[in-house]
Structures are given as C-alpha cells and as structure tokens.
C-alpha positions in Angstrom: -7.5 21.4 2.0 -4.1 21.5 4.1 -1.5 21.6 2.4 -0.4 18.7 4.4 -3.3 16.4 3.9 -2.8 17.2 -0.3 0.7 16.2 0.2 -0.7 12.8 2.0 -3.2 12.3 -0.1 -0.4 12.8 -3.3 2.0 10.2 -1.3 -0.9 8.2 -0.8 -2.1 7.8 -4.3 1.1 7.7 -6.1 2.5 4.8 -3.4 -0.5 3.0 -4.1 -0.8 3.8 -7.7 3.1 2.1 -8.2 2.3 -0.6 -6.4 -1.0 -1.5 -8.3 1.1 -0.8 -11.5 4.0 -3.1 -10.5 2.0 -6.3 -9.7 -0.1 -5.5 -13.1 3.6 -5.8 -14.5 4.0 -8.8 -12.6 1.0 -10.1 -13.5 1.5 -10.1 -17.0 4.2 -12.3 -16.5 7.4 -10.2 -16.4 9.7 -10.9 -13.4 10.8 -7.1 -13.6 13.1 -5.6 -12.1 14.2 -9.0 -11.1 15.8 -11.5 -14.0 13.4 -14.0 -13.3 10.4 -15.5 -11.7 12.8 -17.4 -9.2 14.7 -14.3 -8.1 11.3 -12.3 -8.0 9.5 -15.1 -5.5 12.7 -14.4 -3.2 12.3 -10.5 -2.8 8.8 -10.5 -2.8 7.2 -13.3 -1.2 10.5 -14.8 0.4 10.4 -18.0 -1.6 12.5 -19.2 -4.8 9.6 -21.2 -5.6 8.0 -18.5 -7.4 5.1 -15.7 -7.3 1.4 -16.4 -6.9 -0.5 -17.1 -9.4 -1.5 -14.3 -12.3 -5.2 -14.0 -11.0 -4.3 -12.8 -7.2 -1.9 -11.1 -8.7 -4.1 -9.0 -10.4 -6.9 -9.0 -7.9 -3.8 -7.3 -5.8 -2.8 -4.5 -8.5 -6.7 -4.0 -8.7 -7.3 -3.1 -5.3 -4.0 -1.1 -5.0 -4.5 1.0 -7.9 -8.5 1.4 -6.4 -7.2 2.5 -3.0 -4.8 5.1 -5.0 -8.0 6.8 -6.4 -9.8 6.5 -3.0 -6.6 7.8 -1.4 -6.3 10.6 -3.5 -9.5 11.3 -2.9 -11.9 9.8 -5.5 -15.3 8.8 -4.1 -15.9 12.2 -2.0 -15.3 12.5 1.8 -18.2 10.7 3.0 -18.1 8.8 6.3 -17.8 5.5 4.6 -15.1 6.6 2.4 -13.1 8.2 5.4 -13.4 4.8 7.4 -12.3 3.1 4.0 -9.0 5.4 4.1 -8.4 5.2 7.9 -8.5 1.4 8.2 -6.2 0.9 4.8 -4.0 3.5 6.9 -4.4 1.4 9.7 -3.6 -2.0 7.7 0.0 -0.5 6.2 0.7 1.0 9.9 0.3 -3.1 11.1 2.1 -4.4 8.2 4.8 -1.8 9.0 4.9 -2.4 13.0 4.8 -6.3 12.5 6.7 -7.0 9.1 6.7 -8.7 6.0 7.2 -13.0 8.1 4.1 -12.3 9.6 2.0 -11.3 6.8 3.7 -14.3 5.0 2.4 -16.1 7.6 -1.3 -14.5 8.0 -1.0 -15.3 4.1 -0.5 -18.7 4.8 3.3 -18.9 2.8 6.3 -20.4 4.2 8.9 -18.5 6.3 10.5 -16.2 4.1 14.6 -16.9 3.2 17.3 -14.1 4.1 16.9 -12.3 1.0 13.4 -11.0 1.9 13.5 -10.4 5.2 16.7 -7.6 4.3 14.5 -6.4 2.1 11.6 -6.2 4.4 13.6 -4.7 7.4 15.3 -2.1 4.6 12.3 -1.2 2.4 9.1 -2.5 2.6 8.1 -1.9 6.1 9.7 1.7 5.6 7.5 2.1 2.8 4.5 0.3 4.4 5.1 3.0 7.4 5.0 6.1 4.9 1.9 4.4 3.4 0.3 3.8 6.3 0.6 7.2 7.8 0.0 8.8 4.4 -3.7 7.3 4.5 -4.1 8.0 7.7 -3.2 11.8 7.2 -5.0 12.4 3.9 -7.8 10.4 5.9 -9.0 13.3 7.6 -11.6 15.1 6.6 -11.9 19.3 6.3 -12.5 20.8 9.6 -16.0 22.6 9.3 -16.3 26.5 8.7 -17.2 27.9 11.3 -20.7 30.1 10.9 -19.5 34.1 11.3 -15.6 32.6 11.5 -13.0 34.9 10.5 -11.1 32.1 9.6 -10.7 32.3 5.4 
C-alpha cells in the first residue's frame, strides 16, 4: 500500500472514528465540550432549541464509527467496498463544497444562527474537506502487479 493511501486511510478512520465517538458521547446525554444541551444545539445543529433526539444520535455515531472501519480498510477491497468509500468521500467533498445551512436544510432543520455558521465556515467544512478527500484517497484500490514487472 502507498504510503499515501495508509496515511488516508489512517486520517480517514481516525476522523471518522472521533466523530462516531463524539455523538455516542452526545448521545448519552452529555452536552460535552459544550456546558449544556442549549449551547451544544447552537454549534452543532445551529439551534438553541437543542440536539436531536438520543436514537438518531446514535444511529449517527453508528454509522461513523462503521465507515472508520470501512475507511481504514475493514471489509477487504472488493468493488462494492471501494464504491462504498468513494461515494462517502464523495458525500464529505459535498458537505464541504456546499456547507453546514444546506445540509441543515437537506435535513429539514431551521436556518442555523451566527454561532454555527462561524463554526461551519472555520471548522467543519475544513474538516468535512480533509474527510472527504481522505476517503477518496484511501479509496483507491492497489494498482495490479504487473506479470514479469520489475517493479517490487
């Protein structure tokens, strides 16, 4: 493996793996690293009125913390799998390009308040962008060897 798909495929799993493991947190019921609930809803899904509820919470750290495994390369490199990587690349590369208001929107939430969209423009499409192009990297699969190839 290139040593810059491993390093892809390591961004990729530990970006996702943090992310599953901070909505678990969430999910639980702590507002971490916010104060509170009120404060969280604000940097996160742009409204004081609070988070989602506990269950789509989890359904979200579940998926995140399966698409670190499947990132770092868990489930093999069969076409499926690849497809599976390259379109979750592709997903973060959107959510990167057309930001946090939209999702909110494709989410069906209300317009998010000042707070969030700092936060957005700052941080989370930055890190949606690394994301994004760190799937897409780690993605690709080994180039074949090459019968009688000199290549080692």
């Amino acid at each position: 493996m290139s040593g810059l798909r491993s390093a892809a495929r390591v961004i990729g799993w530990a970006g996702l793996t943090a992310a599953g493991a901070l909505h678990a947190i969430w999910a639980s019921g702590s507002p971490w690293p916010e104060r509170n609930a009120k404060r969280l809803g604000e940097a996160v899904v742009g409204s004081s009125k609070g988070v989602p509820d506990a269950q789509s919470t989890w359904v979200v750290a579940g998926t995140a913390l399966a698409g670190g495994a499947v990132a770092a390369g868990a489930l093999g490199e069969g076409r499926s799998i690849v497809a599976v990587r390259r379109l979750a690349g592709a997903a973060m590369l959107a959510r990167a390009a057309f930001g946090g208001e939209a999702a909110l929107d494709l989410m069906g939430r209300p317009a998010p308040g000042a707070r969030f969209r700092d936060l957005d423009r700052r941080y989370y499409r930055p890190l949606f962008g690394v994301l994004g192009t760190a799937l897409i990297i780690g993605a690709k699969k080994k180039p074949k060897k090459v019968v009688g190839s000199t290549d080692g």
